[in-house]
LOROZA-428294 format. One record per residue: residue in three letters; chain; y, z negated, x negated of N, C-alpha, C in turn. Coordinates in nm, 3 decimals. Each point is the difference from the previous one (the first is absolute). Layout:
% residues N
 type mol     npy     npz     npx    capy    capz    capx     cpy     cpz     cpx
  ala   A       Y       Z       X       Y       Z       X       Y       Z       X
...
% end
This chain:
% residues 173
 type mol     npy     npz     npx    capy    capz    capx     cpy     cpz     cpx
  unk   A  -0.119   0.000  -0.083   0.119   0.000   0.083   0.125   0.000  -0.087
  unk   A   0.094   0.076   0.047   0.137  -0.026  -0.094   0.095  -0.088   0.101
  unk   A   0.058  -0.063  -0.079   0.105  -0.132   0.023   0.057   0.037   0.122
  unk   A   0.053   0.115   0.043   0.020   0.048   0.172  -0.108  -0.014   0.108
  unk   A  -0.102   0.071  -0.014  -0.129  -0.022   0.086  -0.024  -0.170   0.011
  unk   A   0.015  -0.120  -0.135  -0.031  -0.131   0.034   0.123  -0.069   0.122
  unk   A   0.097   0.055  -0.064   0.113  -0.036   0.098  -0.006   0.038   0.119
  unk   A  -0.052   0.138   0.096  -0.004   0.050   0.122  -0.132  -0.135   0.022
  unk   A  -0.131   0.029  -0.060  -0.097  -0.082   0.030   0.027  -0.129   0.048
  unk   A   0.092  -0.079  -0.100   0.057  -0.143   0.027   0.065   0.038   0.105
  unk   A   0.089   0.047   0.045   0.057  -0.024   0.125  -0.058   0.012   0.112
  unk   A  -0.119   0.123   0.002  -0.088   0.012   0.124  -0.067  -0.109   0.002
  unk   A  -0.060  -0.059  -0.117  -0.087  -0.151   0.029   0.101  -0.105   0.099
  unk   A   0.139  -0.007  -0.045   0.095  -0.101   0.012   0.018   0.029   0.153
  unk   A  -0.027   0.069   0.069   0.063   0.055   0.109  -0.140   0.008   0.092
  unk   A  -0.139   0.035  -0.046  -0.061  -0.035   0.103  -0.076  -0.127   0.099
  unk   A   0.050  -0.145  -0.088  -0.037  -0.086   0.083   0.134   0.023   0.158
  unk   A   0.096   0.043  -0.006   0.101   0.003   0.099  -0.043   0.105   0.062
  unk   A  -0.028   0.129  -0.045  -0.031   0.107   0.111  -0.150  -0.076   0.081
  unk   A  -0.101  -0.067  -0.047  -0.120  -0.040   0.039   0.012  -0.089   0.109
  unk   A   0.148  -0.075  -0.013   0.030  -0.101   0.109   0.092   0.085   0.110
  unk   A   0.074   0.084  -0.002   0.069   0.075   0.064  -0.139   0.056   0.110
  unk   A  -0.092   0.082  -0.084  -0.142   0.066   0.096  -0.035  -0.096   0.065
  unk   A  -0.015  -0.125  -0.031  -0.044  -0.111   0.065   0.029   0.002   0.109
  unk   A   0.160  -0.048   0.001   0.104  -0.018   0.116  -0.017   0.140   0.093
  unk   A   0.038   0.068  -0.056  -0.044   0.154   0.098  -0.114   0.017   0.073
  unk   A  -0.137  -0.052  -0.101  -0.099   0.009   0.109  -0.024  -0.153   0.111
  unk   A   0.103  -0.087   0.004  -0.008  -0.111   0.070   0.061   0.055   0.109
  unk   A   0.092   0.060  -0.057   0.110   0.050   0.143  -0.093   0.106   0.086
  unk   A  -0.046   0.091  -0.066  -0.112   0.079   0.109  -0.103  -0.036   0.016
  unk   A  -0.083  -0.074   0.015  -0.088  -0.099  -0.021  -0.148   0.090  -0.034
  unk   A   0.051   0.058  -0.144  -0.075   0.099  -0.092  -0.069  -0.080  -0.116
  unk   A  -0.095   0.117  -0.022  -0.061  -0.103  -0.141  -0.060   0.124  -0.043
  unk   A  -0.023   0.011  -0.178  -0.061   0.142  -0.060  -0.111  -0.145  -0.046
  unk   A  -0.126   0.107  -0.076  -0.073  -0.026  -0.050  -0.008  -0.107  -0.071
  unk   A   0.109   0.004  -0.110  -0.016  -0.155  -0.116   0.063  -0.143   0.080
  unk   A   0.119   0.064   0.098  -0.003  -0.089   0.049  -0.141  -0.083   0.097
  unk   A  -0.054   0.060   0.071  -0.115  -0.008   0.064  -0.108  -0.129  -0.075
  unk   A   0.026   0.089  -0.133  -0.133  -0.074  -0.077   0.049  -0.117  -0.052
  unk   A   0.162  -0.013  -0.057   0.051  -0.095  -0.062  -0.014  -0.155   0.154
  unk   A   0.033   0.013   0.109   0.008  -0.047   0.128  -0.144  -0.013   0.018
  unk   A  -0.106   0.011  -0.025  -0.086  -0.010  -0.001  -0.078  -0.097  -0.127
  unk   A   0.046   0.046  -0.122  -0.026  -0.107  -0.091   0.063  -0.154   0.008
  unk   A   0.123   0.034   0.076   0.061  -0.161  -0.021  -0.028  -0.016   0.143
  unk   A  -0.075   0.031   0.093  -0.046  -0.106   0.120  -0.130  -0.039  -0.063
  unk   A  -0.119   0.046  -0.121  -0.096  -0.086  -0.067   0.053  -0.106  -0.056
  unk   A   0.128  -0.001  -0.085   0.010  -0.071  -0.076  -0.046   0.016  -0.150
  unk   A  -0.008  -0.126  -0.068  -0.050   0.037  -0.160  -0.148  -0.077  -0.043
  unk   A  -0.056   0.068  -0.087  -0.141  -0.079  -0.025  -0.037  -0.142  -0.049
  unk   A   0.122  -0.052  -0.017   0.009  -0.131  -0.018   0.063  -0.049   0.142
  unk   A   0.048   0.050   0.096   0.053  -0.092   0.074   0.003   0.142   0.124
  unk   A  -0.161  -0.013   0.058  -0.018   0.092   0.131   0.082  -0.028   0.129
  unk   A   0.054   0.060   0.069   0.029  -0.009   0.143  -0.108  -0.059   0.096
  unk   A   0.068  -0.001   0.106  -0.091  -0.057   0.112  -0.050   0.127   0.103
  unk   A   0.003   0.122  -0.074  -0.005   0.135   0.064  -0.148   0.025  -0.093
  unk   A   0.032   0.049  -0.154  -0.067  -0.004  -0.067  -0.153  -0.078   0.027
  unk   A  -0.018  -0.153   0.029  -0.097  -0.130   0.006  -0.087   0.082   0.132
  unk   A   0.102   0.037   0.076  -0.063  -0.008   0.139  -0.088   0.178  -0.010
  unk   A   0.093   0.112  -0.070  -0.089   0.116  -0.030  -0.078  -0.028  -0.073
  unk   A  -0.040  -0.069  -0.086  -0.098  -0.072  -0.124  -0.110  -0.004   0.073
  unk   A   0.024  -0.112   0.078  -0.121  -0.054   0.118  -0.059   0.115   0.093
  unk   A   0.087   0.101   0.052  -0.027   0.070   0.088  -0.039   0.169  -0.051
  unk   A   0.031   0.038  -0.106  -0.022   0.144  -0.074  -0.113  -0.042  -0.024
  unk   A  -0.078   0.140   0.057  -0.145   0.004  -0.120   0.002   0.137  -0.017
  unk   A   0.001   0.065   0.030   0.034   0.176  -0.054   0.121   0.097   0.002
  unk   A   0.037   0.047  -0.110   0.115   0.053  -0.029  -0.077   0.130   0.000
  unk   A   0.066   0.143   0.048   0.016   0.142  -0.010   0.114   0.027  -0.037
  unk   A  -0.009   0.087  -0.130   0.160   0.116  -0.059  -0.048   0.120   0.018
  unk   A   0.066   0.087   0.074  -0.031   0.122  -0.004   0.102   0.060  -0.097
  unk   A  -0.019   0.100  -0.066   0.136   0.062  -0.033  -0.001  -0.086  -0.125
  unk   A  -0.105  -0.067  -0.087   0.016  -0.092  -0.092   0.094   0.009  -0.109
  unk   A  -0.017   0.190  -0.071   0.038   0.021  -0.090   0.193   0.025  -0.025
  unk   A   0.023  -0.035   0.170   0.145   0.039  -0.037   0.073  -0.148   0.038
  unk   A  -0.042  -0.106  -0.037  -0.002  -0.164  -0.002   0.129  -0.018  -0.071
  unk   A   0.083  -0.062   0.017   0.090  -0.050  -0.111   0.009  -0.132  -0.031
  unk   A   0.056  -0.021  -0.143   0.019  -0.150  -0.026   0.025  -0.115   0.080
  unk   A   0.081   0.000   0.127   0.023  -0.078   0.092  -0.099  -0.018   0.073
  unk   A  -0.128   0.114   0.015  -0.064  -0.028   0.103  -0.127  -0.016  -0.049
  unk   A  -0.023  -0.006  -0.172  -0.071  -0.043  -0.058  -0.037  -0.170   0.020
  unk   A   0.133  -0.061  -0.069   0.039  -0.093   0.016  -0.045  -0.108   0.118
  unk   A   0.014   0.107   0.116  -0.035  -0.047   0.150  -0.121  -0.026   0.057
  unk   A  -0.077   0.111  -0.077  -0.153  -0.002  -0.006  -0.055  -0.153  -0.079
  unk   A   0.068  -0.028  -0.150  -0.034  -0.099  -0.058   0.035  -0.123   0.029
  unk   A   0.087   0.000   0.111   0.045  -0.174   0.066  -0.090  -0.021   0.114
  unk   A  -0.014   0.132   0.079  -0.104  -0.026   0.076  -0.167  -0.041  -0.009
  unk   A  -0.020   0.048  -0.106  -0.133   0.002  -0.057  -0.045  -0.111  -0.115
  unk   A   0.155  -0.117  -0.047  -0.045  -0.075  -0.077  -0.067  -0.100  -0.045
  unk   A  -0.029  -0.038   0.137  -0.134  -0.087   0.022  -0.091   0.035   0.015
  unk   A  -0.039   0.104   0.005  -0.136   0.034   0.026  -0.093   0.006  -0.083
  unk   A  -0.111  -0.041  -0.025  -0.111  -0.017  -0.054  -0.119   0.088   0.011
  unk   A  -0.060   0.096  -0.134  -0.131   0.023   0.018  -0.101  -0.054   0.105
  unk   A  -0.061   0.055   0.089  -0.101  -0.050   0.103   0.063  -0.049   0.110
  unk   A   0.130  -0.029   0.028   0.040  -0.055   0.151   0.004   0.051   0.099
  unk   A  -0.040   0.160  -0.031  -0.051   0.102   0.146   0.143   0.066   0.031
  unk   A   0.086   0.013  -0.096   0.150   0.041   0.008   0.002   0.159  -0.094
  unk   A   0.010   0.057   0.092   0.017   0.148  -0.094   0.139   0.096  -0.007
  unk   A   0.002   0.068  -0.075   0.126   0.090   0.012  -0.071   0.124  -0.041
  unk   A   0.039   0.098   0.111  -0.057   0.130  -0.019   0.110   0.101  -0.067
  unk   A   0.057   0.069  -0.090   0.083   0.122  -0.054  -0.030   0.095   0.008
  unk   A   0.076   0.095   0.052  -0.035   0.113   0.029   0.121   0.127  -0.107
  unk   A  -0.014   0.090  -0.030   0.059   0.074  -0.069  -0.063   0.117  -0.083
  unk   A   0.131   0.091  -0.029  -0.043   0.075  -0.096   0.124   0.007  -0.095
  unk   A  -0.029  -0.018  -0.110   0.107   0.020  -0.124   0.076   0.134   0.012
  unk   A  -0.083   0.107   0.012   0.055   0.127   0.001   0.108   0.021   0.114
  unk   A   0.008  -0.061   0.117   0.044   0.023   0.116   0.177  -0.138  -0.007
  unk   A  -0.008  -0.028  -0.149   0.099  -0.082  -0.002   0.185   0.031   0.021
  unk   A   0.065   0.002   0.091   0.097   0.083   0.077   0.086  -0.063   0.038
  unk   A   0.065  -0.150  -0.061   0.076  -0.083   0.077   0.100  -0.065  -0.084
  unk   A  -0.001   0.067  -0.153   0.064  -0.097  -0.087   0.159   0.029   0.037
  unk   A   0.065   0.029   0.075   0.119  -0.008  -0.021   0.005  -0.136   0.126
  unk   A  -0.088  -0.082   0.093   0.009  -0.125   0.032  -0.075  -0.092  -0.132
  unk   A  -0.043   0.034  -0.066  -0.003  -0.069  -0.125  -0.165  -0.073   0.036
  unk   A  -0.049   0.125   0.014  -0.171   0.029   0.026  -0.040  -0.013  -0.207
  unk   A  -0.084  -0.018  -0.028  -0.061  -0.050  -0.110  -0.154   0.014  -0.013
  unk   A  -0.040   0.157  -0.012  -0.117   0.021  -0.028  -0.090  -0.112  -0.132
  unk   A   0.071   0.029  -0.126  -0.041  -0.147  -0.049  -0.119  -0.100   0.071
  unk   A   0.068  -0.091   0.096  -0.034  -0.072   0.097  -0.129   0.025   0.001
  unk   A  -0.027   0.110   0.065  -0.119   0.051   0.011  -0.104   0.032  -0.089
  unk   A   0.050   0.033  -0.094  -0.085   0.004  -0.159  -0.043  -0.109  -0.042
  unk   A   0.103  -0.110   0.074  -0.034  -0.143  -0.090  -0.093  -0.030   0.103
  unk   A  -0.035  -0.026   0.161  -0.047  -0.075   0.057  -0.110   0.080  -0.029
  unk   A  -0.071   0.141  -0.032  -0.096   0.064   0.004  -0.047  -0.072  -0.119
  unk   A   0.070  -0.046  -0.123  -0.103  -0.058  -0.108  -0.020  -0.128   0.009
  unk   A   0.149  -0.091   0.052  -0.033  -0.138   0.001   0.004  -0.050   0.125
  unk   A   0.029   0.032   0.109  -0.016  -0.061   0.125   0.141  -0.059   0.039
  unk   A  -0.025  -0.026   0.112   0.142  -0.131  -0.021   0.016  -0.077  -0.028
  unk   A   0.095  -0.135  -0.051   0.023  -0.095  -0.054  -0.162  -0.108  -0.016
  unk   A  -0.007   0.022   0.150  -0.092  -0.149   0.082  -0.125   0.106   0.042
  unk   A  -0.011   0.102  -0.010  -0.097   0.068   0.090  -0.038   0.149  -0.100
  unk   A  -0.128  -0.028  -0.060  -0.075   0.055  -0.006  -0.035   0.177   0.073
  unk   A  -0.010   0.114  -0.070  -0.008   0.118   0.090  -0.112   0.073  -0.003
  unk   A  -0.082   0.052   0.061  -0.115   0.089  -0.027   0.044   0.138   0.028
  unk   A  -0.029   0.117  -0.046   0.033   0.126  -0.046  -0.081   0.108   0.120
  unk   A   0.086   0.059   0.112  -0.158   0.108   0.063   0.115   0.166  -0.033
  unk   A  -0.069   0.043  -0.011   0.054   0.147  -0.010  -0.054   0.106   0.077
  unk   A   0.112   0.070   0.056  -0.054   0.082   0.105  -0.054   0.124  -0.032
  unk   A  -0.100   0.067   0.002   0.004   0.125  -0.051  -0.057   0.110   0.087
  unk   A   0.037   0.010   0.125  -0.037   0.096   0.104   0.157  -0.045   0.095
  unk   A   0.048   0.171  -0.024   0.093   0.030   0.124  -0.019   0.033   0.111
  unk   A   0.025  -0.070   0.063  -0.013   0.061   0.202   0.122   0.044   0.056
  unk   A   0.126   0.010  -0.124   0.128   0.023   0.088   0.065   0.142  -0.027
  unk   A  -0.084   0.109  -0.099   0.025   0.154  -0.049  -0.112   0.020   0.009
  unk   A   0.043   0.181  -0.026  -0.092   0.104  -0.007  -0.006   0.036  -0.136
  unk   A  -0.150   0.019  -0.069  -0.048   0.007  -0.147   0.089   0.084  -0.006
  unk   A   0.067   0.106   0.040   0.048   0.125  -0.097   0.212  -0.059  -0.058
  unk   A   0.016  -0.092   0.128   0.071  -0.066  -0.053   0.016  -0.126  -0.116
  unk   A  -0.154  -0.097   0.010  -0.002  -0.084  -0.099   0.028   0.085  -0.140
  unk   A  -0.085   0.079   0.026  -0.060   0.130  -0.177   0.148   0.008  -0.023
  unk   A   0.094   0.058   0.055   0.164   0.036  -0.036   0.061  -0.069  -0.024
  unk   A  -0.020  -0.157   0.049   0.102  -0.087  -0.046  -0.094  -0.096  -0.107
  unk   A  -0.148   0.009  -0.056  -0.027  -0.078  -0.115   0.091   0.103  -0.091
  unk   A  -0.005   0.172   0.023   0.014   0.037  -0.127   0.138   0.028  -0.018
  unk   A   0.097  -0.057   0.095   0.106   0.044  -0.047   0.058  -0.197  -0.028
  unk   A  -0.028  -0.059   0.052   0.042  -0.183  -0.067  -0.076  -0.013  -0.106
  unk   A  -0.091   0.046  -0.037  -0.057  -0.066  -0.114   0.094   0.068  -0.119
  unk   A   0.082   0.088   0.041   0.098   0.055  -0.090   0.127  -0.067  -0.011
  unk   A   0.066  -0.029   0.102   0.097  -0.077   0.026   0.023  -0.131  -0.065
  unk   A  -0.091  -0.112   0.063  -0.027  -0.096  -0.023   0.005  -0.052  -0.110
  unk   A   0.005  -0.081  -0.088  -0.026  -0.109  -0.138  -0.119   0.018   0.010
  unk   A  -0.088   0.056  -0.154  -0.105  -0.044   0.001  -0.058  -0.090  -0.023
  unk   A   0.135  -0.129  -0.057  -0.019  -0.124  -0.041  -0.003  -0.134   0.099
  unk   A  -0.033  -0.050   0.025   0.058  -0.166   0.086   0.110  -0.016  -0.083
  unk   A   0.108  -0.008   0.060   0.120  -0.110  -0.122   0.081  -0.113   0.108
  unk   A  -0.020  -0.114  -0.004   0.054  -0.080   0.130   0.124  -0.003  -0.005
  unk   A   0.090  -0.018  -0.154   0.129   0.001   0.004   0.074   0.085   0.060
  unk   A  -0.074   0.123  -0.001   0.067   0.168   0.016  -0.020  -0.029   0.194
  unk   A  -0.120  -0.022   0.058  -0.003  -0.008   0.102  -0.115   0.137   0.039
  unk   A  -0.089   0.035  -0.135  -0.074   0.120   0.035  -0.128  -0.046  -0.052
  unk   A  -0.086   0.083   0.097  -0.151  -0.042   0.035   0.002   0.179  -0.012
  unk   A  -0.169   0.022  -0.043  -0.066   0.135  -0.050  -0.047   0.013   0.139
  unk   A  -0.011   0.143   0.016  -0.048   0.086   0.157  -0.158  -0.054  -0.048
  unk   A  -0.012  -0.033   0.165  -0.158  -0.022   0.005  -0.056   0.106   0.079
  unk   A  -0.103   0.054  -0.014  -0.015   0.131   0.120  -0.076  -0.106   0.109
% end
């Protein structure tokens, strides 16, 4: 960066806790809410892992199966959300979380979707919860002459690498 670019940077930093409270106020007045807000309003009615809500105790007691569809386009907030919900849970208590996704089909990062996420829970699971691996490998939703056209034209496209930082996963046919 040259000494101009740090200076524009510093000021946009300096300036977005006020625009963030301004959106606030705006979406109070229309009684609107986007996405992070959603999830952020959602993390602070759990509370924190040292000191749970009385929302949190009572879903604790009452969750036993979680479904994500759409896994791979998850973001940090709703990562997060998954792991407050799920932090008690224990190997064997009959409590499951099912994920559903495809890496390739990842399409959401400008709400601040985080394929990553998905790379990580596919090797390590979640925080508290353990994952087992099924892979689908029969389509019921095309016609072969269309699958054949689009392995051979993504497997071109695509990274042939996994790289989580980058946010790219290799074409699977």
């Amino acid at each position: 960066f040259t000494d101009r670019q740090w200076d524009v940077l510093g000021a946009v930093v300096a300036i977005l806790p006020q625009a963030a409270a301004e959106l606030r106020l705006v979406f109070a007045e229309r009684g609107e809410i986007d996405f992070t807000g959603l999830t952020q309003a959602a993390l602070a009615a759990l509370g924190e892992e040292d000191d749970p809500t009385d929302l949190l105790l009572a879903l604790d007691v009452r969750l036993r199966h979680l479904l994500v569809d759409e896994f791979q386009d998850t973001s940090r907030g709703q990562w997060e959300l998954l792991a407050k919900l799920t932090a008690g849970w224990a190997p064997g208590d009959g409590r499951t979380v099912f994920l559903v996704g495809d890496p390739m089909q990842s399409i959401y990062r400008f709400r601040e979707a985080d394929v990553a996420l998905f790379l990580r829970a596919r090797e390590q699971g979640l925080p508290q919860v353990a994952l087992g691996r099924v892979r689908l490998a029969t389509n019921f939703r095309s016609q072969e002459d269309i699958v054949s056209w689009i392995n051979g034209a993504f497997a071109q496209v695509l990274s042939p690498v996994e790289d989580a930082d980058e946010g790219a996963v290799p074409y699977a046919r």
